[in-house]
C-alpha positions as CSV (number, residue, x, y, z in Angstrom):
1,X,-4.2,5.6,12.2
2,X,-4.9,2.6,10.2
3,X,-4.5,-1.1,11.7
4,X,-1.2,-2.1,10.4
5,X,0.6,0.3,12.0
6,X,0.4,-1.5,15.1
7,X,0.9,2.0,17.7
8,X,0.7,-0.8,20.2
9,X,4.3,-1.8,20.0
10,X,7.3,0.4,21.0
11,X,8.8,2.0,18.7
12,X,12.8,0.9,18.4
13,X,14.1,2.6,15.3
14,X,14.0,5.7,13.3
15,X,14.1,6.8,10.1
16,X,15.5,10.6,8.8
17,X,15.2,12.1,5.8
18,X,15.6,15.4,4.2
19,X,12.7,17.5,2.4
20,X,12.2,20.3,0.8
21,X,10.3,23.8,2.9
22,X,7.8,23.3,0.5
23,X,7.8,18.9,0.9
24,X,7.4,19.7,4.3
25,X,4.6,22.0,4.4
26,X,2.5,20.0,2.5
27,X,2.7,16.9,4.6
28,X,2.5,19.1,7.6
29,X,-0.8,20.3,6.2
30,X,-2.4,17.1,5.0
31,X,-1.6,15.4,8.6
32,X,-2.7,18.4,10.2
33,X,-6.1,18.2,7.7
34,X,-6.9,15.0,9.3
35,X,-5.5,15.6,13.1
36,X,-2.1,13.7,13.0
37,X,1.3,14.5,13.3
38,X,3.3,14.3,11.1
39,X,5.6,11.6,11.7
40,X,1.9,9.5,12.1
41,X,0.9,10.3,8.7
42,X,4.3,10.2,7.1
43,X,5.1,6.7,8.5
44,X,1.4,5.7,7.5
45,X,1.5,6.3,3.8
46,X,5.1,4.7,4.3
47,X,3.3,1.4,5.1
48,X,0.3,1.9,3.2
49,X,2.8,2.1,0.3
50,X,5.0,-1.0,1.6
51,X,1.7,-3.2,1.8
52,X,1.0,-2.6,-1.8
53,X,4.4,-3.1,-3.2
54,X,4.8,-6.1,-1.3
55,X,1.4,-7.7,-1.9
56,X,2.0,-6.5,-6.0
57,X,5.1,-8.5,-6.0
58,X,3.6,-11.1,-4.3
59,X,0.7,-11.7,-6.9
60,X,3.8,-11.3,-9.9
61,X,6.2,-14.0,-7.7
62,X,3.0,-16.8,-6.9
63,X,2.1,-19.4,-10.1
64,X,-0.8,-18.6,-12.1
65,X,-3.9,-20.9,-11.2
66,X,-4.5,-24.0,-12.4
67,X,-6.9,-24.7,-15.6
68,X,-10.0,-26.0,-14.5
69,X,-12.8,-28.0,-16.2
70,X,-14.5,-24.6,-17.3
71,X,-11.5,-22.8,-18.2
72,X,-12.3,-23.7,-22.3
73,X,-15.8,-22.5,-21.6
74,X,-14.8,-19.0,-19.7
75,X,-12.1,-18.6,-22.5
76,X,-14.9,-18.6,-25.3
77,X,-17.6,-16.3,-23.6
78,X,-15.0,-14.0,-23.0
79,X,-14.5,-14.4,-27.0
80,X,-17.6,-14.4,-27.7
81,X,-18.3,-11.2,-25.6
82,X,-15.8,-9.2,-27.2
C-alpha cells in the first residue's frame, strides 16, 4: 500500500458504508487484481482522493506569487508565442 497510509499505526476508528452487489464486486476484484483486501484498497483510494482535494484546495486558498522583475518579459513571449 502506498506511504501515506501509514499501516504502522493502529487503527482506532472505522468507517461503514453501504454498496451495491455489483459496487462491491468490482472493488473486490480490482483489490484482488493487485493482491489487497479490500478494506486496503478501499481506504487507499480514500486517501489518495483526500490528498488531492486537500492539496487542490490548498493551491485555490494560498496567494498568487508575487510579480517578479521578468514577469513583463514572460508575459510578452507568452504573447508573442501564441
Amino acid at each position: 500500500m502506498p506511504e501515506s497510509v501509514r499501516q504502522d499505526l493502529p487503527a482506532t476508528e472505522h468507517i461503514a458504508f453501504p454498496t451495491s452487489a455489483d459496487q462491491f464486486l468490482v472493488i473486490r476484484e480490482a483489490a484482488e487484481l493487485i493482491g489487497w483486501t479490500v478494506a486496503d484498497y478501499v481506504l487507499s483510494a480514500a486517501l489518495d482522493r483526500a490528498e488531492r482535494d486537500l492539496h487542490e484546495h490548498a493551491a485555490v486558498q494560498a496567494p498568487p506569487p508575487a510579480p517578479t522583475a521578468a514577469t513583463p518579459y514572460v508575459a510578452l513571449l507568452t504573447a508573442l508565442s501564441t
